[in-house]
N, CA, C and O atoms as a GROMACS GRO file, in nm:
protein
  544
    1UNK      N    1  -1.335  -3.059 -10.492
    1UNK     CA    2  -1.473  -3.084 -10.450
    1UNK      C    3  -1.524  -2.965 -10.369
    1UNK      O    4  -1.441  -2.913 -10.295
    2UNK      N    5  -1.653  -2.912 -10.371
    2UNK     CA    6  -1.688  -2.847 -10.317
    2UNK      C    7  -1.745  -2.866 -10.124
    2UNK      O    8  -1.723  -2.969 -10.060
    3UNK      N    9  -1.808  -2.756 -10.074
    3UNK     CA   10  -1.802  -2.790  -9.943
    3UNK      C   11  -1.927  -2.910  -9.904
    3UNK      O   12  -2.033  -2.913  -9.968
    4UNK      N   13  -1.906  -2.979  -9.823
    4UNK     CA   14  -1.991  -3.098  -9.793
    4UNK      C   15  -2.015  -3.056  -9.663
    4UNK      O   16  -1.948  -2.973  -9.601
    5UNK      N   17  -2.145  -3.139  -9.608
    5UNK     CA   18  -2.214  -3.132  -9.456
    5UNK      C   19  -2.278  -3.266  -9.425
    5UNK      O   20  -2.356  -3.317  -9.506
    6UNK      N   21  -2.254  -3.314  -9.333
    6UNK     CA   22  -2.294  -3.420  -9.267
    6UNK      C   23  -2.460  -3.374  -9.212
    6UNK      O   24  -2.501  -3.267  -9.166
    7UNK      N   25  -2.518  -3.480  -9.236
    7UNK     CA   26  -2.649  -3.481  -9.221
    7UNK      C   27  -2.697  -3.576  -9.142
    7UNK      O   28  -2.679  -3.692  -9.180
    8UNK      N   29  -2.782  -3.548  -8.991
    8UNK     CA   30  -2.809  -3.644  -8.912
    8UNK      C   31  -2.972  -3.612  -8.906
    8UNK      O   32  -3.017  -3.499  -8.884
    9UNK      N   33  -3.045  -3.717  -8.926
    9UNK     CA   34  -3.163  -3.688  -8.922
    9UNK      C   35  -3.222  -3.781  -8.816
    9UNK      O   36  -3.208  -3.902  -8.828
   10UNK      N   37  -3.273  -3.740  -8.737
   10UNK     CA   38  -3.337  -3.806  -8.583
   10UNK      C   39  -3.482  -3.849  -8.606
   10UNK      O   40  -3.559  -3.761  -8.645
   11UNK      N   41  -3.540  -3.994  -8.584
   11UNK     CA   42  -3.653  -3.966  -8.592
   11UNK      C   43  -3.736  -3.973  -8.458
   11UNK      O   44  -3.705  -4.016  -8.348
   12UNK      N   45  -3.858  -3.910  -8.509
   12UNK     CA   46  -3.937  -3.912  -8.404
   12UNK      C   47  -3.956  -3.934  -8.276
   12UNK      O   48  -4.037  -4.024  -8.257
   13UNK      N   49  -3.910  -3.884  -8.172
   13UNK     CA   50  -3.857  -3.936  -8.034
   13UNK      C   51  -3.934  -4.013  -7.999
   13UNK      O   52  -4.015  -4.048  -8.085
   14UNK      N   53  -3.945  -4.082  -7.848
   14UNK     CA   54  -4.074  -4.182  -7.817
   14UNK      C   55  -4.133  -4.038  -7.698
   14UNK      O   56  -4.251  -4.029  -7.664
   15UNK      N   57  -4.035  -3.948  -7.657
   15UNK     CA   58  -4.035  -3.860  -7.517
   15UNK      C   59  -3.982  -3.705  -7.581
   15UNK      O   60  -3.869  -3.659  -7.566
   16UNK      N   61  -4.096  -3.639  -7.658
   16UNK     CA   62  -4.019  -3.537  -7.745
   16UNK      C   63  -3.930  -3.411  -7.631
   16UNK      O   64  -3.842  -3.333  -7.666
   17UNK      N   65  -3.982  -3.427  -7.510
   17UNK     CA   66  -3.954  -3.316  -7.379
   17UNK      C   67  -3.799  -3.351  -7.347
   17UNK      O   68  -3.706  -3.273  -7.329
   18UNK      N   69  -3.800  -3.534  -7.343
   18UNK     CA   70  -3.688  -3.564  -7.307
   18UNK      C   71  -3.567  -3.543  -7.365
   18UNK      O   72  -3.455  -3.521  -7.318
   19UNK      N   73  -3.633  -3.557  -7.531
   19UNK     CA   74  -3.494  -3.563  -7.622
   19UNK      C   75  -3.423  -3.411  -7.651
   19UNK      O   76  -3.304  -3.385  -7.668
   20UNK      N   77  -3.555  -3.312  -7.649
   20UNK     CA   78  -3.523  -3.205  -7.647
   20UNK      C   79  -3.392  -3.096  -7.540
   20UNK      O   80  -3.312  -3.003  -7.550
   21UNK      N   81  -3.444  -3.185  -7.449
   21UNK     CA   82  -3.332  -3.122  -7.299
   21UNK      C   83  -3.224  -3.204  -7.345
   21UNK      O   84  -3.122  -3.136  -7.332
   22UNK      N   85  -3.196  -3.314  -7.392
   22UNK     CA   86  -3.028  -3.377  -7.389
   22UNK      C   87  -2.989  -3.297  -7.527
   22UNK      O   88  -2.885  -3.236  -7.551
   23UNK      N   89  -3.076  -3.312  -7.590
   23UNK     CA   90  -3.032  -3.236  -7.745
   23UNK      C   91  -3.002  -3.074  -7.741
   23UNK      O   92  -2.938  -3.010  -7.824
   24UNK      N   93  -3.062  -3.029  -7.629
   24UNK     CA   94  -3.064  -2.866  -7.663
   24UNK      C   95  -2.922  -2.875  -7.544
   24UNK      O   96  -2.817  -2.824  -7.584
   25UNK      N   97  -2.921  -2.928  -7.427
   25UNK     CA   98  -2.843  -2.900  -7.307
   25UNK      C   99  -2.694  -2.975  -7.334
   25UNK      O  100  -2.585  -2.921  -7.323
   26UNK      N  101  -2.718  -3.103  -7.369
   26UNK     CA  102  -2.609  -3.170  -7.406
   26UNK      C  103  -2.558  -3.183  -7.556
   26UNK      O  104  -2.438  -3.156  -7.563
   27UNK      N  105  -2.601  -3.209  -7.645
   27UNK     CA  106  -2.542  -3.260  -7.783
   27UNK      C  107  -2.481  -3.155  -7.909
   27UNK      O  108  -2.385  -3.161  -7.987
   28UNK      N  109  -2.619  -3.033  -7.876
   28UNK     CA  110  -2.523  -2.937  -7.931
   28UNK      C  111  -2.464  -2.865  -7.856
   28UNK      O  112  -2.407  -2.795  -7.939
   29UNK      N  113  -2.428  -2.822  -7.747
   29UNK     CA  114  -2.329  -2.777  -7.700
   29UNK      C  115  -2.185  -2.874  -7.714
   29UNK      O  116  -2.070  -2.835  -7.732
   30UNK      N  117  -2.241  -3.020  -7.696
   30UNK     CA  118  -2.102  -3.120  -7.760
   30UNK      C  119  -2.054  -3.112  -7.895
   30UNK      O  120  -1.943  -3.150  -7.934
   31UNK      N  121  -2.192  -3.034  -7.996
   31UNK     CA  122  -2.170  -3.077  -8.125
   31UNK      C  123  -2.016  -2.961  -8.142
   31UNK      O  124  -1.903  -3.007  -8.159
   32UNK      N  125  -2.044  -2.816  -8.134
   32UNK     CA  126  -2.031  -2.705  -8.131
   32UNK      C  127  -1.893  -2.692  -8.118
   32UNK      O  128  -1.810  -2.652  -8.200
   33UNK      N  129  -1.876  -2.749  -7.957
   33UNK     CA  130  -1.737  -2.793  -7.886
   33UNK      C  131  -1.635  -2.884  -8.008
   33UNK      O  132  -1.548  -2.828  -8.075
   34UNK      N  133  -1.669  -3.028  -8.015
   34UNK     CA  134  -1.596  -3.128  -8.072
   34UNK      C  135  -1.593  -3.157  -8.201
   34UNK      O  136  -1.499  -3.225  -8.243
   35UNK      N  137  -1.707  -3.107  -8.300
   35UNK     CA  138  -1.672  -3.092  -8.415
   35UNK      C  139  -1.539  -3.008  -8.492
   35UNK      O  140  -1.548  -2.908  -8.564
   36UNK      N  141  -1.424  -3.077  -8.455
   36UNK     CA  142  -1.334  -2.990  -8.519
   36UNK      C  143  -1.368  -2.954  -8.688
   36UNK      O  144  -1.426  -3.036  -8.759
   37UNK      N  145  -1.326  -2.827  -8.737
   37UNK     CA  146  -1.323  -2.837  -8.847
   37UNK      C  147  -1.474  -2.792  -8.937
   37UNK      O  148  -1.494  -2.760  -9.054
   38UNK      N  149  -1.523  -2.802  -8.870
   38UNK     CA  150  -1.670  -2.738  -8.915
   38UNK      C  151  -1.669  -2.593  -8.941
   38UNK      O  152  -1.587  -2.512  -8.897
   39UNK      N  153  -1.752  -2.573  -9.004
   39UNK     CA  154  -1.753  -2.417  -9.050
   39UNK      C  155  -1.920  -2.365  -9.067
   39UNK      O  156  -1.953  -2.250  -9.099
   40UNK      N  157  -1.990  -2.447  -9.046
   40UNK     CA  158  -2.114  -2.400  -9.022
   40UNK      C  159  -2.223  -2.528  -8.910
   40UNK      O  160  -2.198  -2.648  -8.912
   41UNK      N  161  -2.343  -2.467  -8.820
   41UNK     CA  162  -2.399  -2.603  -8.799
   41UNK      C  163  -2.517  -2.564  -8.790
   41UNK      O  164  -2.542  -2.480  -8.704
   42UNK      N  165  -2.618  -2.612  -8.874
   42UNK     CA  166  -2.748  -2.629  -8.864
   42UNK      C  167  -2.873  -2.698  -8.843
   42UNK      O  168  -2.925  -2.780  -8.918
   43UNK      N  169  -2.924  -2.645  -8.707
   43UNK     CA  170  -3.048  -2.742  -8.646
   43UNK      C  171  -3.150  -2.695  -8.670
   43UNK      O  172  -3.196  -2.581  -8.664
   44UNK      N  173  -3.197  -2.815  -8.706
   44UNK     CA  174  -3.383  -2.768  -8.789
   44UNK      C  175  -3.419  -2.892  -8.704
   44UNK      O  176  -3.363  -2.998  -8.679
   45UNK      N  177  -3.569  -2.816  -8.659
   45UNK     CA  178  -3.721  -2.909  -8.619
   45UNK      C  179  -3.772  -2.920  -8.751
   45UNK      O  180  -3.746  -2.842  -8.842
   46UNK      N  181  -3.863  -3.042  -8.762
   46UNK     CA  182  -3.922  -3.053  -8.832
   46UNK      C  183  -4.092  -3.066  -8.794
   46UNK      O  184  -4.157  -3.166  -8.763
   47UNK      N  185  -4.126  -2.952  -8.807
   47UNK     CA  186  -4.275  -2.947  -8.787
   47UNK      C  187  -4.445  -2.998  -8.826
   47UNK      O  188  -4.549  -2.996  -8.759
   48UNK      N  189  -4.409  -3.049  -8.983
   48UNK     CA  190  -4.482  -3.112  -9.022
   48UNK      C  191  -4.418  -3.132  -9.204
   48UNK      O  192  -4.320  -3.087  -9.262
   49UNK      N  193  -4.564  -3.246  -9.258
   49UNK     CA  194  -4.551  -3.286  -9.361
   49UNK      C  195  -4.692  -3.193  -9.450
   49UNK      O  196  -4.781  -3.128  -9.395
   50UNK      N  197  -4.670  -3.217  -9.611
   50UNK     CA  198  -4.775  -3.140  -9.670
   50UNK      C  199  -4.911  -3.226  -9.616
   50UNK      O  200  -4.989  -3.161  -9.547
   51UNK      N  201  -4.941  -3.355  -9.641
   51UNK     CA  202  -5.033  -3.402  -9.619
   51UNK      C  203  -5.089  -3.443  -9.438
   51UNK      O  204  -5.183  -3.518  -9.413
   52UNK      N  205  -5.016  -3.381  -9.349
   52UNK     CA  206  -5.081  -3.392  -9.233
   52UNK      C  207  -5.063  -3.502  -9.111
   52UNK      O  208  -5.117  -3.508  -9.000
   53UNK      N  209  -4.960  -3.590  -9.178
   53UNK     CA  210  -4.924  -3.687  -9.134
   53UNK      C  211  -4.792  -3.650  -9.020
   53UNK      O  212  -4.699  -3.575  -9.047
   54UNK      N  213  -4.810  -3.716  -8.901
   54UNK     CA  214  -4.680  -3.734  -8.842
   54UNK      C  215  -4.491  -3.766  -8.926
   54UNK      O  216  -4.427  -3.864  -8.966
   55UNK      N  217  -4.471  -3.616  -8.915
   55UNK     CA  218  -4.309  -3.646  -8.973
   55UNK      C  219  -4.213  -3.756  -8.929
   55UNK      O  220  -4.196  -3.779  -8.809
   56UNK      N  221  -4.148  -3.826  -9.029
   56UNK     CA  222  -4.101  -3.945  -8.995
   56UNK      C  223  -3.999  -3.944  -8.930
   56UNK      O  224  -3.964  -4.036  -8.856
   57UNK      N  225  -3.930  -3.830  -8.952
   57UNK     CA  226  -3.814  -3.720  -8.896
   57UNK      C  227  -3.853  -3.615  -8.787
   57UNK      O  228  -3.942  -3.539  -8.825
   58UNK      N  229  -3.805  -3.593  -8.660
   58UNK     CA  230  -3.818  -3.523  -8.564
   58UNK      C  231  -3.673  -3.392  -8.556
   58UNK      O  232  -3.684  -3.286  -8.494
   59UNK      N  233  -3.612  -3.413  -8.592
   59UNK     CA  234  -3.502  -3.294  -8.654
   59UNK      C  235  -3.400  -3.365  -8.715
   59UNK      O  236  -3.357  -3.477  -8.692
   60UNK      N  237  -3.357  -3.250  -8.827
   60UNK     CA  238  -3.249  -3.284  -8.899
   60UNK      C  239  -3.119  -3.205  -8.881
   60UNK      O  240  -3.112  -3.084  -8.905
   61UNK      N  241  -2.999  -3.291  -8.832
   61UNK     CA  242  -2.850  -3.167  -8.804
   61UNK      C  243  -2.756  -3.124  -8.948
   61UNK      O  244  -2.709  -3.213  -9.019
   62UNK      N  245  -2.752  -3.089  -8.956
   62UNK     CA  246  -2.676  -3.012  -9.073
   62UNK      C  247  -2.511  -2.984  -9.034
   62UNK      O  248  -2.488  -2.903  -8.945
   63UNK      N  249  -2.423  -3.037  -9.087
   63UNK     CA  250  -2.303  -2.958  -8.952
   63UNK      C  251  -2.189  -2.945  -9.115
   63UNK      O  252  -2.226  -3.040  -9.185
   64UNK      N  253  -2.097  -2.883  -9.176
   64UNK     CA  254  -2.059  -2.840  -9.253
   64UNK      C  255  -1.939  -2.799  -9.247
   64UNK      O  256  -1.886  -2.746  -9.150
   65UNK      N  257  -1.879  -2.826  -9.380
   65UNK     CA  258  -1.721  -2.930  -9.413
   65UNK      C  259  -1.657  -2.818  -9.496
   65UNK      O  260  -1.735  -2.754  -9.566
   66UNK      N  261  -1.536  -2.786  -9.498
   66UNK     CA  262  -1.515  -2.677  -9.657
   66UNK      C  263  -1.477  -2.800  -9.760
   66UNK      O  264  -1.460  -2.760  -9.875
   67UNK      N  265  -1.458  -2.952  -9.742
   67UNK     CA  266  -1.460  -3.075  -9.791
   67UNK      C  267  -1.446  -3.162  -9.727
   67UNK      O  268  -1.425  -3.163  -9.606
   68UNK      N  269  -1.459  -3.297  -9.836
   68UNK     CA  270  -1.445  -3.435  -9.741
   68UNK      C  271  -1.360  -3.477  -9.689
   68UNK      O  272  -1.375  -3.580  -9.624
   69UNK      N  273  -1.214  -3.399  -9.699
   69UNK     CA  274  -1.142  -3.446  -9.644
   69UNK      C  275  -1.147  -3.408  -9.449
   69UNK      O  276  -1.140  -3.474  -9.346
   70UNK      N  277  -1.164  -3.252  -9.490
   70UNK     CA  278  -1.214  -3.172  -9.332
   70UNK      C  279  -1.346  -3.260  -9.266
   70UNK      O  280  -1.354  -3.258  -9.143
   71UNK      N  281  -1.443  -3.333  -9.337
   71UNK     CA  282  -1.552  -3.399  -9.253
   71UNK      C  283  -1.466  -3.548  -9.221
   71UNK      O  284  -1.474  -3.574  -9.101
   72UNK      N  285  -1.409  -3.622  -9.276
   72UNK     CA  286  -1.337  -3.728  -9.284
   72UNK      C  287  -1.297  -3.707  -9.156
   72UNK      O  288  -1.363  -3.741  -9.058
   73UNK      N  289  -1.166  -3.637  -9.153
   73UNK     CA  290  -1.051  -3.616  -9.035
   73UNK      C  291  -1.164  -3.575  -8.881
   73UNK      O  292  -1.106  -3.572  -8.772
   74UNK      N  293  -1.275  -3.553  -8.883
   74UNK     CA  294  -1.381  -3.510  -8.787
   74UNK      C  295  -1.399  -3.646  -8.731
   74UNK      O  296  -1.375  -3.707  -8.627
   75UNK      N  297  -1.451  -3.666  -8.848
   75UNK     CA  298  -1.537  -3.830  -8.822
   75UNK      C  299  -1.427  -3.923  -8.774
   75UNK      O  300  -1.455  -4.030  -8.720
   76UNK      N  301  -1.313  -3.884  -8.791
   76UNK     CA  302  -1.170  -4.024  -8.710
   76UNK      C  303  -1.145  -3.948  -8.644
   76UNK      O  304  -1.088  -3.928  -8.752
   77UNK      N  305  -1.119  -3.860  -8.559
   77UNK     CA  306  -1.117  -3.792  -8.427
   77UNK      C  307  -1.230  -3.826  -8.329
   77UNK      O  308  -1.348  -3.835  -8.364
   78UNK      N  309  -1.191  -3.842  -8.212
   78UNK     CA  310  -1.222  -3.908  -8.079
   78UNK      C  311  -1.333  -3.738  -8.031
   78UNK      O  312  -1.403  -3.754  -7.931
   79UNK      N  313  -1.337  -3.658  -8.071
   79UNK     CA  314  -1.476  -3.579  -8.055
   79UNK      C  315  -1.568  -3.597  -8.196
   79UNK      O  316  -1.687  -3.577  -8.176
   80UNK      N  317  -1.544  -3.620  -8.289
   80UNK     CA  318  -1.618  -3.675  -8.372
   80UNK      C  319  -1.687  -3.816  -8.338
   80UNK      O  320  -1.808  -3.839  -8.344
   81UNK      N  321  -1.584  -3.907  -8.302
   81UNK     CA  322  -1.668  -4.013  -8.252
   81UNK      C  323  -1.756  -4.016  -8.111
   81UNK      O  324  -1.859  -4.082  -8.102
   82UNK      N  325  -1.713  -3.951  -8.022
   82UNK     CA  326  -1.804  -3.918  -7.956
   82UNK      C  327  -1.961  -3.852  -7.908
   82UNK      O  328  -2.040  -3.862  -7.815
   83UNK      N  329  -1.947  -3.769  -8.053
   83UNK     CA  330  -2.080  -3.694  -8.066
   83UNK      C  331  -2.164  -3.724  -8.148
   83UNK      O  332  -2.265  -3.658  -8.175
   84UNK      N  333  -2.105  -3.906  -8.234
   84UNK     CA  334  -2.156  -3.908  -8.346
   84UNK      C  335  -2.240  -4.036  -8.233
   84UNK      O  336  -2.362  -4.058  -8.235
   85UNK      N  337  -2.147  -4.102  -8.148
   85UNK     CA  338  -2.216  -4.195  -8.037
   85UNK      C  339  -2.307  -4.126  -7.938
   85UNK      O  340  -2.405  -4.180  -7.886
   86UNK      N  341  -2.264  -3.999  -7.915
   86UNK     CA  342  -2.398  -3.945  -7.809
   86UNK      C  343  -2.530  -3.937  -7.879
   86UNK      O  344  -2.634  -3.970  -7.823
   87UNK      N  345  -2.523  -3.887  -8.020
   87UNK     CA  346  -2.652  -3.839  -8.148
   87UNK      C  347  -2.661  -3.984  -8.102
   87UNK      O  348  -2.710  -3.981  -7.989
   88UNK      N  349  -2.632  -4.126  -8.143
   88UNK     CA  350  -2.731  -4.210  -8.128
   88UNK      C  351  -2.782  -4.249  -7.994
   88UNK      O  352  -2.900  -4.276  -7.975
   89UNK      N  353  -2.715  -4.252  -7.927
   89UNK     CA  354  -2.767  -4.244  -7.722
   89UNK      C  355  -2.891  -4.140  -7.704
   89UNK      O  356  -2.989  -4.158  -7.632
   90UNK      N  357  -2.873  -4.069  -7.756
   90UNK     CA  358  -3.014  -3.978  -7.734
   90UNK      C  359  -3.113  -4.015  -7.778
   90UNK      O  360  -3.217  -4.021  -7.712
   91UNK      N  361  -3.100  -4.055  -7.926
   91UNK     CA  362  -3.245  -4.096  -8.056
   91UNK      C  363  -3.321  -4.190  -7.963
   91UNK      O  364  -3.297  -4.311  -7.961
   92UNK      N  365  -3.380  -4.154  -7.913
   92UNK     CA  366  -3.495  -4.268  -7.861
   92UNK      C  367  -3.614  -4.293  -7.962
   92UNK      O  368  -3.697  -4.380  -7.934
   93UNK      N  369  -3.629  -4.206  -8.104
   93UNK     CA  370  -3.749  -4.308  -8.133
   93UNK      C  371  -3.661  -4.380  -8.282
   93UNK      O  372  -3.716  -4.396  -8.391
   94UNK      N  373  -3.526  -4.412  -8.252
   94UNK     CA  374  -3.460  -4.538  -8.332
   94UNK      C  375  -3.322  -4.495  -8.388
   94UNK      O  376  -3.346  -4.384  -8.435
   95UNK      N  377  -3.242  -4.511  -8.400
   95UNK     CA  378  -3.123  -4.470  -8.528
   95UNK      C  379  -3.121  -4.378  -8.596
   95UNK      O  380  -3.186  -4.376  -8.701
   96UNK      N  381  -3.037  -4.268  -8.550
   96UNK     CA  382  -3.053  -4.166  -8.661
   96UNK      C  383  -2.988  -4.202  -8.821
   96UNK      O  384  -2.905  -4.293  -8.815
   97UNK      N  385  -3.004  -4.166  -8.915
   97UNK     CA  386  -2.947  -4.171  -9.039
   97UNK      C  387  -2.910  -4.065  -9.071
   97UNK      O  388  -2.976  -3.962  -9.072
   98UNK      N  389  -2.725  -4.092  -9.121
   98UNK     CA  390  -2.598  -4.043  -9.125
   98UNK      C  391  -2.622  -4.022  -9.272
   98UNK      O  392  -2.655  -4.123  -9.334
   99UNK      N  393  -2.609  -3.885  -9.352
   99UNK     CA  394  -2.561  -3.888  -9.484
   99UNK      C  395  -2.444  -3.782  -9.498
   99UNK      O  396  -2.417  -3.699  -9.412
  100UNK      N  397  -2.390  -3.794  -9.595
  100UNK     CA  398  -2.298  -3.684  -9.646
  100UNK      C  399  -2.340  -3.622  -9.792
  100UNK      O  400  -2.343  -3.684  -9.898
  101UNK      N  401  -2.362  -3.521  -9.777
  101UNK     CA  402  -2.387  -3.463  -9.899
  101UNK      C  403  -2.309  -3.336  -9.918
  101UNK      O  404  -2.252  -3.271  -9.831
  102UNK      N  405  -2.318  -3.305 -10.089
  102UNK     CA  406  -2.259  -3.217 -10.162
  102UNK      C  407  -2.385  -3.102 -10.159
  102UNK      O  408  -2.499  -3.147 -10.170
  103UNK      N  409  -2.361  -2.911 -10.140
  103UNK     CA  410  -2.454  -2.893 -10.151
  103UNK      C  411  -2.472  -2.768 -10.242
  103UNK      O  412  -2.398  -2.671 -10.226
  104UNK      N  413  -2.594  -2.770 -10.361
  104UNK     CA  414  -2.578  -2.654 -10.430
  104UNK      C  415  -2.712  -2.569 -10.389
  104UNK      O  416  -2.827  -2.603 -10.363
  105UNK      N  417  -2.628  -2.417 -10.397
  105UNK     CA  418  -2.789  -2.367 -10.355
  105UNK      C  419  -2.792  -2.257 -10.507
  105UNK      O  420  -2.718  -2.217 -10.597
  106UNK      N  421  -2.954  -2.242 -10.452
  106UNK     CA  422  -2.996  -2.154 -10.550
  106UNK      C  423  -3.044  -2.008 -10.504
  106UNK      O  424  -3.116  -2.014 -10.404
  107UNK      N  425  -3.028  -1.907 -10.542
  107UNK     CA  426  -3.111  -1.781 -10.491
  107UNK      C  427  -3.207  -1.737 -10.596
  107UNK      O  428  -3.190  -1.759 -10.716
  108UNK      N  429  -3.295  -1.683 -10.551
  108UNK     CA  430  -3.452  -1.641 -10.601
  108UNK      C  431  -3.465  -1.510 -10.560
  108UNK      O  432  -3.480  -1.471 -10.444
  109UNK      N  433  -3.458  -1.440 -10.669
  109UNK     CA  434  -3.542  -1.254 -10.669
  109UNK      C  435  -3.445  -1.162 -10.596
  109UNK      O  436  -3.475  -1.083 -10.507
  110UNK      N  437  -3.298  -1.189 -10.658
  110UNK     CA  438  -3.191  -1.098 -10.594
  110UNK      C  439  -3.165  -1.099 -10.704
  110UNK      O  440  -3.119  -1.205 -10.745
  111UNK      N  441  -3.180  -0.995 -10.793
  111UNK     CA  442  -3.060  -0.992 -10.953
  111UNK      C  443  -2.925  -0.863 -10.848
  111UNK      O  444  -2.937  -0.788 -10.751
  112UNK      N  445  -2.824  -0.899 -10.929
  112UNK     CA  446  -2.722  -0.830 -10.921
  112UNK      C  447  -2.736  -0.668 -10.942
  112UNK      O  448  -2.825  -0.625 -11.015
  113UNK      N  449  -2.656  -0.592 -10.885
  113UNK     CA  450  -2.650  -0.450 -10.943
  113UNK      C  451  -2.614  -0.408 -11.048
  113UNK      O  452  -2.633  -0.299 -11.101
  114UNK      N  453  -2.544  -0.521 -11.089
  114UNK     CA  454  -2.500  -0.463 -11.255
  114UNK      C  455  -2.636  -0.545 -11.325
  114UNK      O  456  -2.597  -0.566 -11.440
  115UNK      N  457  -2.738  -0.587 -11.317
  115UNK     CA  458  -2.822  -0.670 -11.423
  115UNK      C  459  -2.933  -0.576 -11.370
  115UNK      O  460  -3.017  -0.581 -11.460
  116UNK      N  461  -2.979  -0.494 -11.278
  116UNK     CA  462  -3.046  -0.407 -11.224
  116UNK      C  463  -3.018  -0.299 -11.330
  116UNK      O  464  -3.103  -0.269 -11.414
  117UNK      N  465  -2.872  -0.229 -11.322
  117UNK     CA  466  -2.861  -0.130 -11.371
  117UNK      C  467  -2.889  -0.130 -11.569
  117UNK      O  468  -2.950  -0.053 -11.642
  118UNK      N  469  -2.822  -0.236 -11.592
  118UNK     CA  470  -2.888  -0.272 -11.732
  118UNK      C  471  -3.018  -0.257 -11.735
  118UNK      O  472  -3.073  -0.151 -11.767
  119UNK      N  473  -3.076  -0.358 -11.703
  119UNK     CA  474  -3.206  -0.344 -11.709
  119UNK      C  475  -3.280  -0.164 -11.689
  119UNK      O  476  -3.387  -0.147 -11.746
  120UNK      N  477  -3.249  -0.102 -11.650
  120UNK     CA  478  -3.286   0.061 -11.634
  120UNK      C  479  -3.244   0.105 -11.739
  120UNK      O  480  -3.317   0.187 -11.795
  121UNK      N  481  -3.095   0.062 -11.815
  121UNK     CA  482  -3.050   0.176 -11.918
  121UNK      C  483  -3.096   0.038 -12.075
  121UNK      O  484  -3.022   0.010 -12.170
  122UNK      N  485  -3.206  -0.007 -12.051
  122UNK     CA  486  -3.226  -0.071 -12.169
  122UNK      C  487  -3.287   0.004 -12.261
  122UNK      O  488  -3.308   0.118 -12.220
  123UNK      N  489  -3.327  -0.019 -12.380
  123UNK     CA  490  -3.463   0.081 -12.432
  123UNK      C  491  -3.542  -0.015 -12.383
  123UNK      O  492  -3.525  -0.136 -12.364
  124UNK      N  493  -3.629   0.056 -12.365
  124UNK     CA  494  -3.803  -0.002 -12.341
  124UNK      C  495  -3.885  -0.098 -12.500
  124UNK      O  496  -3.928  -0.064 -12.610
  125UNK      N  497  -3.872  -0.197 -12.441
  125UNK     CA  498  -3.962  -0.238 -12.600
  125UNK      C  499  -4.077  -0.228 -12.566
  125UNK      O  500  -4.115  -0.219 -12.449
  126UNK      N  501  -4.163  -0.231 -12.692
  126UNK     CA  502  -4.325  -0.123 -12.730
  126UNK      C  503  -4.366  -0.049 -12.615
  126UNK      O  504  -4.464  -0.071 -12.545
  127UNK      N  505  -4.252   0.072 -12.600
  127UNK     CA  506  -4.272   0.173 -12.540
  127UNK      C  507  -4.382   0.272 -12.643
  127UNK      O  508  -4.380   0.292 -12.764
  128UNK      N  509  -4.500   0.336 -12.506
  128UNK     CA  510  -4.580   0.427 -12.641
  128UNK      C  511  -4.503   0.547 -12.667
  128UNK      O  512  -4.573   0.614 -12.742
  129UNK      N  513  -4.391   0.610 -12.642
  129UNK     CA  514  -4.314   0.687 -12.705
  129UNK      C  515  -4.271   0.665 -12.847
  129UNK      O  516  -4.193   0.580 -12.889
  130UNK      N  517  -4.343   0.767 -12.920
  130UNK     CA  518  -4.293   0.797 -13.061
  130UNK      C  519  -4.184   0.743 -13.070
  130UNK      O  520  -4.110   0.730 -12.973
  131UNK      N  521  -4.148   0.692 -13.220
  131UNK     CA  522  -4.001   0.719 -13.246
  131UNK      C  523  -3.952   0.815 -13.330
  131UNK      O  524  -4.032   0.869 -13.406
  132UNK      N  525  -3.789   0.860 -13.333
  132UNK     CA  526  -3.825   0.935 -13.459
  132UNK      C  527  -3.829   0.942 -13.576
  132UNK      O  528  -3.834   1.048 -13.638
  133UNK      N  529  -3.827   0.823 -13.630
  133UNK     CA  530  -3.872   0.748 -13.758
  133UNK      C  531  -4.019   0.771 -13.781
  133UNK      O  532  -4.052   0.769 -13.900
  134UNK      N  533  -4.123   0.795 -13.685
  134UNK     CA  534  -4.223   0.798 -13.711
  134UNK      C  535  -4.322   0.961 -13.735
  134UNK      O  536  -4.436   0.989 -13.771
  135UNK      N  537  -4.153   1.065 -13.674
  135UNK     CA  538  -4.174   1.161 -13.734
  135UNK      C  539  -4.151   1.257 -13.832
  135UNK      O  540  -4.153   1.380 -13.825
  136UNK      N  541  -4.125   1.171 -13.935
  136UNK     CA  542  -4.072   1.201 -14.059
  136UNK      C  543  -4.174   1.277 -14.208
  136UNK      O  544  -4.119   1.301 -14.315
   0.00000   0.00000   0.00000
């Protein structure tokens, strides 16, 4: 299986000042600490929606597995359970929701150096250069 990340998504605080100081001072510095086994962790605000509406979500944690077995053994360790009980002690505007996901990414407008360099030593199609068939 490929690498997995636990996903905590917080919603909307009731005290966004408040949640911010336990979250920035306390939780990830706990996350950071007690997540054994992690290999990446990512905190996103969520700033808005397309249509203008209050996000239903106030940040989402990202924290990352090389598999499920490495997020598993987290999650039954006594700093895993602890930080997974502080994330909900903080959520004041309700329950965060816990997922685990698999994740594939995609990249956009990086070709390789070898598909670069092809591309240069291609012929040109309907190049206006003669051919020399046509100077016969």
């Amino acid at each position: 299986m490929a690498g997995v990340k636990l996903i905590v998504m917080y919603p909307r605080p009731r005290d966004i000042d408040a949640f911010e100081k336990l979250y920035q001072e306390e939780h990830v510095p706990m996350a950071v600490e007690k997540l054994s086994g992690k290999t990446r962790f990512v905190a996103t605000k969520v700033v808005a929606t397309p249509d203008g509406t209050p996000p239903p979500f106030y940040r989402i944690a990202e924290v990352h597995f090389p598999s499920l077995e490495a997020l598993q053994a987290c999650a039954q360790s006594e700093g895993g359970k602890e930080t997974v009980a502080h994330a909900v002690e903080i959520s004041s505007g309700g329950t965060p929701v816990f997922l685990i996901a698999e994740e594939q990414a995609f990249a956009f407008g990086s070709k390789s150096l070898w598909e670069r360099l092809r591309a240069c030593m291609a012929p040109q199609e309907n190049s206006m250069a003669p051919s020399a068939a046509s100077h016969k």
